[in-house]
C-alpha positions in Angstrom: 0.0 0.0 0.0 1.6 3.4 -0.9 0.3 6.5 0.7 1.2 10.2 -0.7 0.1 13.0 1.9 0.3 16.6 0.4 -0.6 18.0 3.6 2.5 16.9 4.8 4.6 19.3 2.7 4.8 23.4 3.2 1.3 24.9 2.1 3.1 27.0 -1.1 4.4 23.4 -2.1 1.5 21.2 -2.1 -0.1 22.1 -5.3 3.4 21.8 -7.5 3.6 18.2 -6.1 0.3 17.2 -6.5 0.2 18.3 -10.2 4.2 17.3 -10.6 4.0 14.4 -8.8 0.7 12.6 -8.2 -1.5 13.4 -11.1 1.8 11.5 -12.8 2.0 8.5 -10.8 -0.7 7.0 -12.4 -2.0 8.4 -15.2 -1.3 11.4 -16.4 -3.3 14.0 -15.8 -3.3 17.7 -15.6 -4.8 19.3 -13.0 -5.8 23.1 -12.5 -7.3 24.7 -8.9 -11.1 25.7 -8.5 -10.2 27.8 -5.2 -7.6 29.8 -4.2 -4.8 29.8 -1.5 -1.7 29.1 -0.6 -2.4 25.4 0.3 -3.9 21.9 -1.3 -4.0 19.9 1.6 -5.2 16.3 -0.4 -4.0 12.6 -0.4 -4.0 9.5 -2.4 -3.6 6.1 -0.8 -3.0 3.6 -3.0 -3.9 -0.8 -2.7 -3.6 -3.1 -5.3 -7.0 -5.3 -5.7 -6.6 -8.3 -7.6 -5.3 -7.1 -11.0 -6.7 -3.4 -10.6 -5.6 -0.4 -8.7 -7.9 1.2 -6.2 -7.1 4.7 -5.5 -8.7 6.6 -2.8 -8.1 10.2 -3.4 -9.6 13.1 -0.3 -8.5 16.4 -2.0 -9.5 19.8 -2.6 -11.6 20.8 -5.3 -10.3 21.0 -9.1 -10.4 20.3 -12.4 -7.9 17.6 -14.1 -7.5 16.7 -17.7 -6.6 13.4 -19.8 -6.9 15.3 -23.1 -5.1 14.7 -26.3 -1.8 15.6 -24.7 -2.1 13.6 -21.7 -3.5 10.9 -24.1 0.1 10.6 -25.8 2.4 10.7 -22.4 0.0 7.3 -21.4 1.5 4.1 -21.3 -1.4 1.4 -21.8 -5.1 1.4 -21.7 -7.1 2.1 -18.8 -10.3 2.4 -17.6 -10.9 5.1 -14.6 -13.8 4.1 -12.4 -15.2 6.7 -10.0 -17.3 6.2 -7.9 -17.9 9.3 -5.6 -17.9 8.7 -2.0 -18.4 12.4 -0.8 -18.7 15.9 -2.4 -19.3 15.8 -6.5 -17.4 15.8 -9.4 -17.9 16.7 -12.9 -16.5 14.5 -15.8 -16.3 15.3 -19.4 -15.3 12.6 -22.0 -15.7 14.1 -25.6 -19.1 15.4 -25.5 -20.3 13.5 -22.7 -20.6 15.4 -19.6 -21.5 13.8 -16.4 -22.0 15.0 -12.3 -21.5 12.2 -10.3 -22.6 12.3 -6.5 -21.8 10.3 -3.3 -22.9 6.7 -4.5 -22.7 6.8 -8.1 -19.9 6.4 -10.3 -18.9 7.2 -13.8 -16.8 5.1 -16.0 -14.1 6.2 -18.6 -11.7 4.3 -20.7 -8.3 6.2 -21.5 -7.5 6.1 -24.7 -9.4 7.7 -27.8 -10.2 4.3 -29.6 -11.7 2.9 -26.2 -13.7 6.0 -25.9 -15.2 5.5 -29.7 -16.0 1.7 -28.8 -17.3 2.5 -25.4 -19.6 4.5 -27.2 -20.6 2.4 -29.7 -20.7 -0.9 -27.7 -22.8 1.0 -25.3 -25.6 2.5 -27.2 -26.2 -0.5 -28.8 -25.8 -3.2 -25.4 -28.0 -1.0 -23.8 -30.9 -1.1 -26.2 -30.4 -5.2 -26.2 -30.2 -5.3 -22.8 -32.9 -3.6 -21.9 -36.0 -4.9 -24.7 -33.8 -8.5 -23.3 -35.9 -7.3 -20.3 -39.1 -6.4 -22.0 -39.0 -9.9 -23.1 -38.8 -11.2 -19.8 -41.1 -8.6 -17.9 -43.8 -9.4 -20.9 -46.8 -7.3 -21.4 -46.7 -5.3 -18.2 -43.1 -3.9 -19.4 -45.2 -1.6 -21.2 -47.3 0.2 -18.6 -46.1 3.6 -18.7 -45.9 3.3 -14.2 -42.9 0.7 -14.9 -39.7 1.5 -15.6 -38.4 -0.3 -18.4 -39.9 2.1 -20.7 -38.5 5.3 -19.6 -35.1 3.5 -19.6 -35.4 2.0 -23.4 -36.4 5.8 -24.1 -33.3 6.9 -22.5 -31.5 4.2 -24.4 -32.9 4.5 -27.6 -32.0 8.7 -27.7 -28.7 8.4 -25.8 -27.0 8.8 -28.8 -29.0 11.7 -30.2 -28.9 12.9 -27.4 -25.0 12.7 -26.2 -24.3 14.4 -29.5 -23.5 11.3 -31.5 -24.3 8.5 -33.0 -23.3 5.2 -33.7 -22.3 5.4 -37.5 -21.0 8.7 -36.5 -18.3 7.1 -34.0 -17.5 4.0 -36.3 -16.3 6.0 -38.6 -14.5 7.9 -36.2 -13.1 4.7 -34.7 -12.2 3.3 -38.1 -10.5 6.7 -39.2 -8.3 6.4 -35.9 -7.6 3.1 -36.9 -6.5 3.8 -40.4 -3.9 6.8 -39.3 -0.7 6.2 -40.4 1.8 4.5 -37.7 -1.1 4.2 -35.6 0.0 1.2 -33.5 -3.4 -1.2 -33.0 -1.5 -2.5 -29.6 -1.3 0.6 -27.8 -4.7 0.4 -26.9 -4.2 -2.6 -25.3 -1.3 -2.5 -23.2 1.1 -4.7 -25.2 2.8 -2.1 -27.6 
């Protein structure tokens, strides 16, 4: 288990080694402050869970980035999983934009061709999965008091709605793809 404690370090320091040194240690990320002071009094403390690292991260509010640049300094694919435990935060993943609150969590893969295939993969799984319920439920799936119909609604716009569409990000996907010296293993890890 590794444990990094900003607070730990002069107040005029902490910020310079959280963005120089933490938001590196995993992924990197660029992060930018949403109040000011002198101080950023946060921590990360780190276990490894099987095959996947779990990160538990108290710190001050701000704004980080895994853009284009940040994109190119990453070794490996990887998916971030957050699930909020206190406070909020607000994610932003092309032109998804999500506020995630204590109990729910957002997922988002790290590289751009995981991004386009998350997309895709999920607007049409969800769709499937849900009239696979329908199917199940039967006739009463319909009633306008039950859920399932409000959710294949949500399921069947998602992609209007999101600002995309699954053709849309295909050919996105298979433009990425077709870049010269675009190496197909670096989204997996094993470039």
């Amino acid at each position: 288990m590794a444990i990094w404690d900003v607070s730990r370090l002069p107040e005029r320091e902490q910020f310079d080694y959280w963005h120089e040194v933490i938001c590196r240690a995993f992924v990197p990320l660029t992060p930018s402050r949403k109040e000011r002071g002198a101080g950023f009094a946060s921590s990360v403390e780190m276990r490894a869970l099987a095959e996947v690292n779990r990160a538990r991260i108290r710190s001050q509010a701000q704004a980080t980035r895994h853009g284009p640049r940040e994109v190119s300094d990453t070794e490996g694919a990887f998916y971030f999983l957050n699930l909020q435990l206190e406070g909020r935060c607000h994610t932003r993943q092309g032109a998804a934009d999500s506020v995630v609150w204590p109990g729910q969590f957002v997922l988002h893969p790290s590289g751009p061709e995981l991004a386009l295939h998350a997309k895709v993969f999920g607007s049409e799984t969800a769709v499937e999965v849900i009239n696979d319920l329908v199917k199940v439920v039967g006739v009463t799936a319909y009633d306008e008091n039950f859920p399932l119909v409000r959710h294949l609604m949500d399921a069947l716009s998602y992609p209007v709605l999101e600002g995309s569409n699954v053709g849309v990000r295909r050919r996105q996907l298979q433009e990425l793809i077709r870049t010269p010296g675009y190496d197909p293993l670096s989204a997996s890890g094993l470039a």
